[in-house]
C-alpha positions as CSV (number, residue, x, y, z in Angstrom):
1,X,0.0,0.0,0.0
2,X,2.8,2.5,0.5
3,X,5.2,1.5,-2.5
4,X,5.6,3.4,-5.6
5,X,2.5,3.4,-7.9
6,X,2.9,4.0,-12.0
7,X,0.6,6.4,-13.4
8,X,0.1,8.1,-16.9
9,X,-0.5,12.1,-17.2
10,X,-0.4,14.5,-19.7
11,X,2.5,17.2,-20.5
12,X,0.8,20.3,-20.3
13,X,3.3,21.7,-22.7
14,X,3.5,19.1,-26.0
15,X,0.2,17.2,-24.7
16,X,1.7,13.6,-24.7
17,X,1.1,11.0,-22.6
18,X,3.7,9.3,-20.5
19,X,4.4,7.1,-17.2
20,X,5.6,8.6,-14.3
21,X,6.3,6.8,-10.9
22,X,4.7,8.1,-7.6
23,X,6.0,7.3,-4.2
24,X,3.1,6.5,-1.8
25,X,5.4,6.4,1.5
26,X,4.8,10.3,1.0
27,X,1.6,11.6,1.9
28,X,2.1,15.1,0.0
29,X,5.1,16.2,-2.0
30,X,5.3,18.9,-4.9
31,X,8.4,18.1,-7.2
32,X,9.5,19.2,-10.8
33,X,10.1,16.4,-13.6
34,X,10.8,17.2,-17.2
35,X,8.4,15.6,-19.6
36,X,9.8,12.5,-21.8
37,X,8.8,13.8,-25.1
38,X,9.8,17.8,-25.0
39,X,12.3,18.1,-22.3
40,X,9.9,20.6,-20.6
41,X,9.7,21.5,-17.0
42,X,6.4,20.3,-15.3
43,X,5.4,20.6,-11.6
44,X,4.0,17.6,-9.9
45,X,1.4,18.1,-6.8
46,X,1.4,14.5,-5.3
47,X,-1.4,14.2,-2.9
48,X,-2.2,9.7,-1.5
49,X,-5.8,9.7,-1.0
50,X,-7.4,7.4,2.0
51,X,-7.5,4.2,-0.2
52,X,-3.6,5.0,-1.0
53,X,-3.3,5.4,-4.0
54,X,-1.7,8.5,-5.6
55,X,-4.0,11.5,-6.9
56,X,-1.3,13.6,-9.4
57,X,-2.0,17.4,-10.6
58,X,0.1,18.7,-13.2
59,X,1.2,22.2,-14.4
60,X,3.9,24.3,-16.3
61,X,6.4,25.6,-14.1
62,X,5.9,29.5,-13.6
């Protein structure tokens, strides 16, 4: 239950799809991850809901 999780989201930059790995040991975290596919910085709001598993927003760094 508190492993890592896979998860697919969107780049909100070039719009593709790709997998990113969420840790579930961490409640809340906010980290930035360049996107696969355009090299672009995108901010990741990690927030493990009650049944554990990870709820990601996404959003161009400002």
């Amino acid at each position: 239950m508190y492993g890592l999780e896979s998860i697919y989201i969107q780049c909100p930059f070039c719009w593709e799809n790709f997998e990113v790995i969420a840790d579930c040991s961490v409640e809340s975290q906010e980290y930035v991850e360049d996107c696969e596919v355009c090299c672009r910085p995108i901010v990741m709001k990690v927030e493990i809901g009650t049944d554990g598993l990870p709820q990601i927003e996404v959003s161009r760094e400002s």
